[in-house]
C-alpha positions as CSV (number, residue, x, y, z in Angstrom):
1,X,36.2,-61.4,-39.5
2,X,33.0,-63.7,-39.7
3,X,30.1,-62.5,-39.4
4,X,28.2,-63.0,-35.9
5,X,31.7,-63.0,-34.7
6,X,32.3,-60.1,-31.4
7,X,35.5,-59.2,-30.4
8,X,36.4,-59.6,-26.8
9,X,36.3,-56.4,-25.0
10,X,39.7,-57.0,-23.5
11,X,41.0,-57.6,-27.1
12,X,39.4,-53.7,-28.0
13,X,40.8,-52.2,-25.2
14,X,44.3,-52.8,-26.5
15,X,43.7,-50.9,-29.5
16,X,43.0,-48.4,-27.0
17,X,46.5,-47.9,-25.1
18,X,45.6,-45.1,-23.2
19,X,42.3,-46.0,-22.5
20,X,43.3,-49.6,-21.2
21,X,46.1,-48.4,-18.6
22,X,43.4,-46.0,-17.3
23,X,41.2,-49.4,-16.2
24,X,44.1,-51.0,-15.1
25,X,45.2,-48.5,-12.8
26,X,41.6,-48.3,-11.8
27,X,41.0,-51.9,-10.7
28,X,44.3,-52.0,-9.3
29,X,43.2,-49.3,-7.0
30,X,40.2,-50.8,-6.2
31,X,41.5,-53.5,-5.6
32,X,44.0,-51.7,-3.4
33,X,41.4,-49.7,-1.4
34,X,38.9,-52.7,-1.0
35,X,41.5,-55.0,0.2
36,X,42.3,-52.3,2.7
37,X,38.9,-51.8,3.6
38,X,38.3,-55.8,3.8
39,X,41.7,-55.9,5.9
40,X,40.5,-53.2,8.4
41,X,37.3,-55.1,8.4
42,X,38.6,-58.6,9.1
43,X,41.6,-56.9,12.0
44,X,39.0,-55.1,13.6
45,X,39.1,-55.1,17.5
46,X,36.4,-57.0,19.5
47,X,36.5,-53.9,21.8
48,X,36.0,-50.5,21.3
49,X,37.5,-48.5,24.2
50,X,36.4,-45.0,25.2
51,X,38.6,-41.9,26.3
52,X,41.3,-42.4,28.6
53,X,41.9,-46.4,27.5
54,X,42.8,-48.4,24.8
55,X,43.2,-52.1,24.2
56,X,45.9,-54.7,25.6
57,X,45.8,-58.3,26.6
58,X,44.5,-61.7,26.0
59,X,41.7,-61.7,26.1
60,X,41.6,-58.3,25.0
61,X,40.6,-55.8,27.8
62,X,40.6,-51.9,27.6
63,X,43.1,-50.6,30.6
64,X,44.0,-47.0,32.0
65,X,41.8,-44.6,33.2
66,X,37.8,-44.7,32.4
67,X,37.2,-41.2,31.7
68,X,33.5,-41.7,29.9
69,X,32.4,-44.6,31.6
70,X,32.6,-47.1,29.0
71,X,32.9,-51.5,29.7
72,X,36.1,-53.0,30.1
73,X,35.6,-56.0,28.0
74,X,33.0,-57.2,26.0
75,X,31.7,-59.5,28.3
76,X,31.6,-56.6,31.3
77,X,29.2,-58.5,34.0
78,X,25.6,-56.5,34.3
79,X,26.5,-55.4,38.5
80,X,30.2,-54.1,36.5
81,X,28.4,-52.0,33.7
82,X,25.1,-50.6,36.4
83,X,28.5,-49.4,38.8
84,X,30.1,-47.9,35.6
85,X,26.8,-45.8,34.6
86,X,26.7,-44.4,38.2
87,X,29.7,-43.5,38.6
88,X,29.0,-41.6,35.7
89,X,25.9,-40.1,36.5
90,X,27.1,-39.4,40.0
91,X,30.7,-37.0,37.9
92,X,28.0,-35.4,35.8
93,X,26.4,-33.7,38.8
94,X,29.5,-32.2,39.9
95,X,29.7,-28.6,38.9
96,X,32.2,-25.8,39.6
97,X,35.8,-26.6,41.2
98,X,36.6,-30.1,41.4
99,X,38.9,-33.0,42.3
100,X,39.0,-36.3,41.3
101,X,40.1,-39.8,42.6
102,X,41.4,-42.5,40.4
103,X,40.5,-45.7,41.7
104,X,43.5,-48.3,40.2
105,X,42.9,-52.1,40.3
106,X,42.8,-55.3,37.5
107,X,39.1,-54.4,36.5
108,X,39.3,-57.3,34.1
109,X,40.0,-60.3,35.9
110,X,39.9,-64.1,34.3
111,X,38.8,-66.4,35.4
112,X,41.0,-69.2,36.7
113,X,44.1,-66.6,35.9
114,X,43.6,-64.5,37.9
115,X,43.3,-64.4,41.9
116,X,40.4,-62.1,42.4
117,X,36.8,-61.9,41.3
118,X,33.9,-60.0,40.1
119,X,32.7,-59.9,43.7
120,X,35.6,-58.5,45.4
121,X,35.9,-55.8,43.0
122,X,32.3,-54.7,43.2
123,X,32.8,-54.2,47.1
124,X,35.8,-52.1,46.3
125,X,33.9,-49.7,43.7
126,X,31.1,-49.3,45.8
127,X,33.2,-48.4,49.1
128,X,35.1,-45.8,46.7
129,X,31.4,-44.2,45.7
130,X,30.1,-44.2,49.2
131,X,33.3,-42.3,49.8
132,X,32.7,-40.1,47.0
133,X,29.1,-39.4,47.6
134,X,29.5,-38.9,51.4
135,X,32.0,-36.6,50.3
136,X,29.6,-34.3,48.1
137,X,26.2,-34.9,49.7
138,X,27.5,-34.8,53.8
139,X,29.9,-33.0,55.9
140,X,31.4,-36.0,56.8
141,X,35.0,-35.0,54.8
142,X,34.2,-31.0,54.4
143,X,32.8,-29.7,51.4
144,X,34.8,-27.7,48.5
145,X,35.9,-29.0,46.1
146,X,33.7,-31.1,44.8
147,X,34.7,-34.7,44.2
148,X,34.9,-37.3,40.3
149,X,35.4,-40.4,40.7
150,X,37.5,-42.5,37.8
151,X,38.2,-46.3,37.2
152,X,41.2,-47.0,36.1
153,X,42.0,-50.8,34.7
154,X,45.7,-52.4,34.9
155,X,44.2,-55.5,32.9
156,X,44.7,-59.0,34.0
157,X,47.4,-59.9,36.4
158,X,47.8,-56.3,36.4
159,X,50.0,-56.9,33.5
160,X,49.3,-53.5,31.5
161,X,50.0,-51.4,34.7
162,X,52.3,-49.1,32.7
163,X,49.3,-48.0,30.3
164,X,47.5,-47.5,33.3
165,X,50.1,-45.4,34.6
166,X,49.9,-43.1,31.8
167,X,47.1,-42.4,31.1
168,X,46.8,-41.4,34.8
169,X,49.4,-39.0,33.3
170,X,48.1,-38.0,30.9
171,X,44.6,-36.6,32.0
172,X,46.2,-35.8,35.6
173,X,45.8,-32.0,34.8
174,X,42.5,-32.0,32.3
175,X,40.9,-33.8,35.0
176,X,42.8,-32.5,38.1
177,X,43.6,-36.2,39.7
178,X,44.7,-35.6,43.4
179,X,45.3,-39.3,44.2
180,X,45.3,-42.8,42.8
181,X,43.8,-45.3,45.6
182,X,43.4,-49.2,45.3
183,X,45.9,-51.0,44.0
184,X,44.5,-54.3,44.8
185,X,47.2,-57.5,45.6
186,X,50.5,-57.0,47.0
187,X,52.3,-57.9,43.6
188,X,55.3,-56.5,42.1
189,X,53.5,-55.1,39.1
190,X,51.6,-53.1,41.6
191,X,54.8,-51.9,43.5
192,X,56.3,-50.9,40.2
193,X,52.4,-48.5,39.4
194,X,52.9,-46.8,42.8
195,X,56.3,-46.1,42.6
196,X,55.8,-44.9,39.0
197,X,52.9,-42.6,40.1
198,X,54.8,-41.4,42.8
199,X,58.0,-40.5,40.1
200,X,56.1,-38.6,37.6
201,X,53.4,-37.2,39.2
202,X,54.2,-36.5,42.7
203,X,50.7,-37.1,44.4
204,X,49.7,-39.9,46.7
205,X,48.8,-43.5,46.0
206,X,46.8,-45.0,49.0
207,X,46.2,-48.4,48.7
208,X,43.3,-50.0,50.2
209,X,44.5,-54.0,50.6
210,X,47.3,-54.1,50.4
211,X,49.7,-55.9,53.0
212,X,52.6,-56.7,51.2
213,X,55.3,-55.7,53.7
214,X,57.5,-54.6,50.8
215,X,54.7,-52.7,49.4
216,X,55.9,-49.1,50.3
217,X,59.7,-49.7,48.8
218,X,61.1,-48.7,46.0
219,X,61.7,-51.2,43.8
220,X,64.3,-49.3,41.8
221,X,66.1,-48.7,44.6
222,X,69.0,-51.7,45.3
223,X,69.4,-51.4,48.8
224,X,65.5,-52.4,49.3
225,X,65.4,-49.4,51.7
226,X,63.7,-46.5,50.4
227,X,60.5,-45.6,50.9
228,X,58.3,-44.7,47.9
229,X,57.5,-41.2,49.0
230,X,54.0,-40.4,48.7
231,X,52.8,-43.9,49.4
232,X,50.4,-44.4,52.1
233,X,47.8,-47.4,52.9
234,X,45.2,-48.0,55.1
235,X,45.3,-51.7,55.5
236,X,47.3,-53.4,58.1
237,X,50.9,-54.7,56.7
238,X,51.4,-58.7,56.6
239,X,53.9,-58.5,59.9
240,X,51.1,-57.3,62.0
241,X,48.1,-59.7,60.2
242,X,50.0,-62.7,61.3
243,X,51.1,-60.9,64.8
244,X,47.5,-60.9,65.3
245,X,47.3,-65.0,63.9
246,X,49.3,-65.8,66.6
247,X,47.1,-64.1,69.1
248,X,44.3,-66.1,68.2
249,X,46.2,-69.1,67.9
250,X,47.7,-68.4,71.2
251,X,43.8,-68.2,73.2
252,X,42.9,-71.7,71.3
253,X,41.5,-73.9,73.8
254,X,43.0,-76.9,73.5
255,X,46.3,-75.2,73.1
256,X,47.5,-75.8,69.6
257,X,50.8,-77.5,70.1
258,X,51.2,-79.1,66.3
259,X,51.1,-76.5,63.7
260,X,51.8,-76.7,59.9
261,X,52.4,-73.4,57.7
262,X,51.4,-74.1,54.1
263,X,53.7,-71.6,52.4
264,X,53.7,-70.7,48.6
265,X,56.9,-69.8,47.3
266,X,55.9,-68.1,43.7
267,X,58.2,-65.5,43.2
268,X,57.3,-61.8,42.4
269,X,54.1,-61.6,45.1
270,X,54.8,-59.4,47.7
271,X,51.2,-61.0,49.8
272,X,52.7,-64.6,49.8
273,X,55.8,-64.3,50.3
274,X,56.2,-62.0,53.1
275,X,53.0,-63.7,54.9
276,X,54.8,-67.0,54.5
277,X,58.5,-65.6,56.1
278,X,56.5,-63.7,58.6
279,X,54.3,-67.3,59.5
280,X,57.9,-69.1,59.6
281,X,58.8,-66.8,62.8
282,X,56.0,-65.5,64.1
283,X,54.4,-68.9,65.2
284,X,57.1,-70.8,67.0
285,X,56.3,-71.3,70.8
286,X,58.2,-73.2,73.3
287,X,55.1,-75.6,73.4
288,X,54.4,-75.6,69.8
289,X,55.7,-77.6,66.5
290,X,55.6,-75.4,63.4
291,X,56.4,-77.6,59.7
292,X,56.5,-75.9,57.0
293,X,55.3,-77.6,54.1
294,X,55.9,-75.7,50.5
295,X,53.9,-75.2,47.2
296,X,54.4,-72.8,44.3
297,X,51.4,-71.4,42.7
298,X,51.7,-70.8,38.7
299,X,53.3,-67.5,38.0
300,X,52.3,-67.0,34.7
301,X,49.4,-69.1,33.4
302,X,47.7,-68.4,30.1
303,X,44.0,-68.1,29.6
304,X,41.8,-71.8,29.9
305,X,45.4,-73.9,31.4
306,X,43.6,-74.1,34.3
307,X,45.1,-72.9,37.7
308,X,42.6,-74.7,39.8
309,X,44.0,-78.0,38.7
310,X,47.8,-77.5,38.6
311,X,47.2,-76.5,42.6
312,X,45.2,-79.3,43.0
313,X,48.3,-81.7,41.4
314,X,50.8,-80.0,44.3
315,X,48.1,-80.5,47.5
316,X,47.4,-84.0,46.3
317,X,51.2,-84.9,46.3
318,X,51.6,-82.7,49.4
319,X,48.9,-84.5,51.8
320,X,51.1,-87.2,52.7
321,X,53.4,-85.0,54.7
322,X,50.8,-83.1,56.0
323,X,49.3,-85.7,57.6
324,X,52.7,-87.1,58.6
325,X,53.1,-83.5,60.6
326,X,49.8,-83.9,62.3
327,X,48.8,-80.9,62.8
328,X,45.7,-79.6,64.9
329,X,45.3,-76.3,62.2
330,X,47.0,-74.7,59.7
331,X,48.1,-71.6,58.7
332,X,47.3,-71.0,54.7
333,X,50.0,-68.3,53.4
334,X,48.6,-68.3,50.3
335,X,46.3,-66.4,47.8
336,X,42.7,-67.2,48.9
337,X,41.5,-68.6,45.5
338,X,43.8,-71.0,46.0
339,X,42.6,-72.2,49.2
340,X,39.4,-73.8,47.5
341,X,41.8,-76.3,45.8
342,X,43.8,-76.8,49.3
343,X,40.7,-77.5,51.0
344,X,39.2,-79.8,48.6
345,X,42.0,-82.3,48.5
346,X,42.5,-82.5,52.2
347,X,38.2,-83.5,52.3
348,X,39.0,-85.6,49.9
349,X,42.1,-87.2,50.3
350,X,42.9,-90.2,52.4
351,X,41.6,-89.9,56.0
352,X,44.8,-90.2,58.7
353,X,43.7,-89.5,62.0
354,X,43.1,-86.2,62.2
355,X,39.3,-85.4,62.8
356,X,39.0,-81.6,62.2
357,X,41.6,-79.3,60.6
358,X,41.3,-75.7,61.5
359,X,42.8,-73.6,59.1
360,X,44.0,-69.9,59.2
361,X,44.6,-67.8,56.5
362,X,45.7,-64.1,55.6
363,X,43.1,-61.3,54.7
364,X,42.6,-62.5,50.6
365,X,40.5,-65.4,52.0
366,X,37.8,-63.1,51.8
367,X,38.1,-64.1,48.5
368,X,36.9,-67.5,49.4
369,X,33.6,-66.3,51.2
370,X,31.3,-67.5,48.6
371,X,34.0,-70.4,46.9
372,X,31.6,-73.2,46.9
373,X,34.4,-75.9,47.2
374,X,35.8,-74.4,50.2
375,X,32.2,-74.1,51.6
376,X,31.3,-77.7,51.0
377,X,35.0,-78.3,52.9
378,X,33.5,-76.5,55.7
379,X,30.0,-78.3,55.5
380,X,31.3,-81.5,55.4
381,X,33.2,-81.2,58.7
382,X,36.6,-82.2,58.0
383,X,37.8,-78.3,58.2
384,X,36.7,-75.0,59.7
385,X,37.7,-71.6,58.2
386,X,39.0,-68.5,59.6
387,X,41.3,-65.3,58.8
388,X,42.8,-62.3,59.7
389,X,40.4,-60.1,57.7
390,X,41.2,-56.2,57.0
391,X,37.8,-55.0,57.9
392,X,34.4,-56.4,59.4
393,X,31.5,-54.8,59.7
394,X,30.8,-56.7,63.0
395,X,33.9,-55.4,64.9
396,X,32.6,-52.5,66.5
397,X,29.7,-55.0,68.2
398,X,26.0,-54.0,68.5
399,X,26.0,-52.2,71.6
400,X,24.4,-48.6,71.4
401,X,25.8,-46.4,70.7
402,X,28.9,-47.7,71.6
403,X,32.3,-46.3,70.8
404,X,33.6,-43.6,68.8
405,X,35.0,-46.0,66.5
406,X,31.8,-47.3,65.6
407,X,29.4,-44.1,65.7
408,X,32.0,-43.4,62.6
409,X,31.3,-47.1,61.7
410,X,27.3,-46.6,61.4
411,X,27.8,-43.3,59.7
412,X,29.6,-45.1,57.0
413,X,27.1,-47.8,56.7
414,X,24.3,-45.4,56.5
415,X,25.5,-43.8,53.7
416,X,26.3,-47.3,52.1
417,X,22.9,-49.0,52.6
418,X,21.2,-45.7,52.1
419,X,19.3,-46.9,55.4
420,X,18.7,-45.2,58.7
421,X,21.4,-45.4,61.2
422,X,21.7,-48.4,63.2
423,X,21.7,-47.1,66.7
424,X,20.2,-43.6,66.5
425,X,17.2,-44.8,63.7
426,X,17.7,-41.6,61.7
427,X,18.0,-41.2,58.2
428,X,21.6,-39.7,57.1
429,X,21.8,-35.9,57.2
430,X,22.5,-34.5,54.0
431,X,23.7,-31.0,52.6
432,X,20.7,-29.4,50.4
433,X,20.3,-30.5,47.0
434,X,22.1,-33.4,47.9
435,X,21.5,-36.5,45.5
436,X,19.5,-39.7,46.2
437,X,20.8,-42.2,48.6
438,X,22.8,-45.1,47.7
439,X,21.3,-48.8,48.1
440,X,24.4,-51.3,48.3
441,X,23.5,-54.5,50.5
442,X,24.8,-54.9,53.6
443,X,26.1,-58.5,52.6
444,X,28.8,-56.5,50.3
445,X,30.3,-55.4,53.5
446,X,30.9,-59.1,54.2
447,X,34.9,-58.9,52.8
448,X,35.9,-56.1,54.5
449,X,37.2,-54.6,50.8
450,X,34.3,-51.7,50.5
451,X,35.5,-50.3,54.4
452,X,38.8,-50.4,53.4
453,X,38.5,-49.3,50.1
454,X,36.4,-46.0,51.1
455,X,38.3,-45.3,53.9
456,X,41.2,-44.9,51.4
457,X,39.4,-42.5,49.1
458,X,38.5,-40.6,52.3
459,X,41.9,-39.5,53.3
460,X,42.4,-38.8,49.5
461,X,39.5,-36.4,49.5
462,X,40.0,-35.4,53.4
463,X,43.5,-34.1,51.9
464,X,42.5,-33.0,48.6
465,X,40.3,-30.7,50.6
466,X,42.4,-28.7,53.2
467,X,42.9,-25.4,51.9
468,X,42.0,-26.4,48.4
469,X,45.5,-28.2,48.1
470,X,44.2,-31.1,46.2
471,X,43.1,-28.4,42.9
472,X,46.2,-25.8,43.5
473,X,49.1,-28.0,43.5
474,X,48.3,-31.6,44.4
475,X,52.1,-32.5,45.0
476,X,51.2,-31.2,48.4
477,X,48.7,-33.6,49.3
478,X,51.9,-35.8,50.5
479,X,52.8,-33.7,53.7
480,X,49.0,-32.9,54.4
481,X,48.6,-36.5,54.7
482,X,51.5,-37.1,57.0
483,X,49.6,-34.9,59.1
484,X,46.7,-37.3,59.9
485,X,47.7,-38.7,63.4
486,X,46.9,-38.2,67.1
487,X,43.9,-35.7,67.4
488,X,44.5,-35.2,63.5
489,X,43.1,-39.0,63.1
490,X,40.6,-39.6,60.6
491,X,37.3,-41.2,61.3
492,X,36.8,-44.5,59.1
493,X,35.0,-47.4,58.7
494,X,37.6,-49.8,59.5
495,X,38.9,-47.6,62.4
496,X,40.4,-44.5,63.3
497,X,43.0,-43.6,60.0
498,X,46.4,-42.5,61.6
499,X,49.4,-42.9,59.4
500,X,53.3,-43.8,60.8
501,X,56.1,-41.9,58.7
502,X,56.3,-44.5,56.3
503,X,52.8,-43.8,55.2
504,X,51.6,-47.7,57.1
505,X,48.6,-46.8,59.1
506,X,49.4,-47.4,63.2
507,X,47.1,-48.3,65.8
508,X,44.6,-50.6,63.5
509,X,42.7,-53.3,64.9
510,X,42.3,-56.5,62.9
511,X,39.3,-59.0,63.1
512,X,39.6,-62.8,63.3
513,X,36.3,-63.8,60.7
514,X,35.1,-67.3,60.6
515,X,33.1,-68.4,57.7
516,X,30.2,-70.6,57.7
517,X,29.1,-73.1,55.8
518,X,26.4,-70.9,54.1
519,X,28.7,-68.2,53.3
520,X,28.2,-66.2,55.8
521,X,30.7,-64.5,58.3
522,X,31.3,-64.4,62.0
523,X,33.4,-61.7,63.6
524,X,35.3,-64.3,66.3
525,X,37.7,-62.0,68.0
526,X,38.8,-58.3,67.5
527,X,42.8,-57.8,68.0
528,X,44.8,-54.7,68.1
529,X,48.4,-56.4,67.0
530,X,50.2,-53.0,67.4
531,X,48.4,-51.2,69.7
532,X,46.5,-50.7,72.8
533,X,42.3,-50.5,71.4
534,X,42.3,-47.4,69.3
535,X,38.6,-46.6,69.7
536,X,38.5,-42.5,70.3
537,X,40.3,-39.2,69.5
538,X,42.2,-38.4,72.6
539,X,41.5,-35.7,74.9
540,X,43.2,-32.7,75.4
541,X,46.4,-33.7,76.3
542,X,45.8,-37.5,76.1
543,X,48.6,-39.6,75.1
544,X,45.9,-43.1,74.2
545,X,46.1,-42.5,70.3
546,X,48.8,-43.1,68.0
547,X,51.3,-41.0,67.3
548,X,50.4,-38.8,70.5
């Protein structure tokens, strides 16, 4: 070999046999273990979820139950993650025997997907801990056990409902969940969560909004007959939102004699579809034209294809025979994000003789309170807003100090605002070493959703809490609830809380709400579609409340 001349170190490991395997093997398993690590890097979630959830959907969301008070997506809106935190500060102070209450709704809405917003949830969360803390800092509900709150996510279009569902499951003992409340829309998938709650874990699911008339039936069963048994809710159903419609329409002045019902036909959504066949019967008069004009919304739309526009496509094609109908108002059965893209093609579409359209829709236009397109429809004067809303916070009046149902009304909205009461001036009595006052804003009660929404948590807890039922055996909270009727009624925000034998609540008023050009709300009419006024617990031998 020439001098000067090095031999490759490659070329001397093969003299080496044993020595040049040995590296092999070793870069092999490097190369083995870094690609792993590199792979793990590079397939890393976005989204770390704590305890209780784990990851699902596109865009990826973490769903079921929120035991440590972690975000739900990456993006989590600052009011979402402040409401998070207290909810957790507010568990952490709960000491000794406890219950909790697992409030279930899609807690990771998208945008132009789904049918809900950011708002509407916030009012929701913050009735549930106004519940909570009027539970463990008043006598309003009693006061052993003390009461957790938990959020608990079904993802977008409430599509991961079954990993909600188990995780209920499987921290119901751990964390000894009484109830599930919430639900939020009227959809199958939410049907299919109460039902499965009610199958494997034998407690209650009270839903706060929902309306669906179907809402309470089993879906398994193939009759469409049987009850889910330990479902309850303290929102009116859809029969008795439009029964109370009608009455509205009926005291119009002019008397509406040309009426159109806009009617979305999407399958699988319990809210539209029984609001529309209910709408189809419920408003024929002698003296009145009904047409029904159809649209079906997108049942399954992904991320960015833009819901807003398909609906605009349908209302643009659909204006001709509305205007050919000429009707004096419309009746909207349809989901209330929607309506902005209803609204905004009949402003702008081709002007046919009818000066002002008054238009009526179910409760989920409170929805549309602060939908800037259906505002500017309202502004420009070509259409006027109103709906059958679940709850309003002015449908007790102003009058001191008024009725029962509204002493029980400014109780709630104490505690809420964390400000004095509104008739008597005085500050909310508390229990010692109670915790600070809440500060939500009075506009929050706007929707109706935080009445409803803590009224629901407080039959939970008002059940829960007779004779400790709700942390021996919470399969018994069922028949305690049944009990709540007559003199047994429970005081709420949105009324007195008596519920029927298929767990609907009887004898509930529901407000007619105008909105105003500037968002704002205006309590038009109070109406009592099944019942004479519910407004006190009866006296001794009294017969004026439900179920007496």
């Amino acid at each position: 070999m020439p001098a000067g001349v090095r031999i490759p170190r490659f070329v001397r490991w093969r003299r080496h046999p044993v020595v040049s395997v040995v590296v092999v093997l070793l870069v092999l398993a490097g190369a083995v273990v870094g690609g792993s690590e590199l792979y793990r890097y590079l397939d890393r979630p976005e989204l770390s979820c704590g305890k209780g959830m784990t990851v699902a959907g596109e865009p990826l969301a973490c769903v079921g139950v929120n035991i440590e008070g972690k975000p739900f997506t990456k993006d989590d809106p600052d009011r979402m993650r402040a409401l998070q935190k207290q909810i957790r500060a507010a568990n952490n102070t709960v000491t000794g025997e406890s219950t909790s209450v697992v409030l279930m709704l899609n807690l990771s809405p998208v945008h132009d997907v789904d049918t809900l917003t950011y708002e509407s949830l916030y009012h929701n969360i913050e009735g549930a801990i106004t519940a909570v803390w009027r539970a463990n800092n008043t006598a309003a509900y009693g006061s052993r056990p003390g009461v957790k709150l938990y959020l608990a996510n079904m993802g977008s279009r409430y599509g991961s409902w079954e990993r909600a569902v188990e995780s209920v499951k499987q921290y119901a003992t751990s964390e000894r969940i009484s109830a599930v409340v919430g639900l939020g829309q009227s959809t199958e998938q939410t049907r299919r969560a109460a039902a499965a709650i009610s199958a494997q874990l034998h407690i209650p699911v009270i839903g706060s909004t929902i309306t669906g008339n179907s809402m309470n039936l089993d879906p398994a069963d193939p009759t469409g007959r049987k009850l889910i048994p330990d479902m309850f809710r303290v929102s009116p159903t859809n029969t008795d939102t439009v029964i109370a419609a009608n009455q509205y329409v009926s005291g119009l002045k002019p008397a509406v004699t040309s009426m159109a019902v806009v009617a979305d036909g999407v399958d699988g959504d319990d809210y539209t579809a029984t609001l529309a066949a209910e709408a189809k019967v419920r408003f024929q008069a002698p003296d009145r034209t009904v047409t029904v004009l159809p649209y079906t919304s997108p049942r399954d739309i992904p991320s960015g294809a833009g819901r807003y526009d398909y609906l605009v496509q349908q209302f643009n094609l659909m204006h001709a025979n509305l205007c050919q109908a000429a009707p004096s108002t419309v009746y909207f059965a349809g989901r209330g994000r929607d309506l902005g893209a209803f609204v905004q093609t009949w402003v702008q579409g081709a002007p046919c003789g009818i000066g002002q359209l008054h238009i009526l829709v179910g409760d989920d236009a409170s929805e549309a309170i602060r939908d800037d397109v259906v505002l500017k429809g309202i502004a420009s004067g070509r259409v006027t807003v109103a709906f059958t809303a679940l709850a309003s916070p002015e449908g007790w009046g102003t009058e001191c100090p008024g009725s029962d149902a509204k002493r029980n009304y400014d109780q709630f909205w104490s505690a809420f605002t964390g400000r004095p009461d509104p008739c008597t001036q005085q500050p909310l009595a508390t229990t010692q070493g109670a915790q600070p006052p809440l500060a939500f804003e009075p506009v929050s009660l706007a929707s109706g959703q935080a009445m409803l929404t803590h009224d629901a948590v407080a039959a939970a807890v008002s059940a829960a809490r007779r004779e400790g039922a709700g942390v021996k055996n919470p399969g018994l909270l069922t028949g305690i609830l049944h009990q709540f009727y007559c003199a047994q009624m429970l005081p709420g925000a949105s009324g007195w809380l008596s519920f029927g034998n298929d767990g609907n609540p009887v004898g509930k008023p529901i407000p007619i709400v105008q909105i105003n050009a500037d968002g704002t709300t205006r309590t038009a009419a109070l109406t009592w579609p099944s019942s004479a006024p519910n407004l006190s617990l009866p006296q001794r031998g009294g017969t004026g409340a439900p179920g007496c």
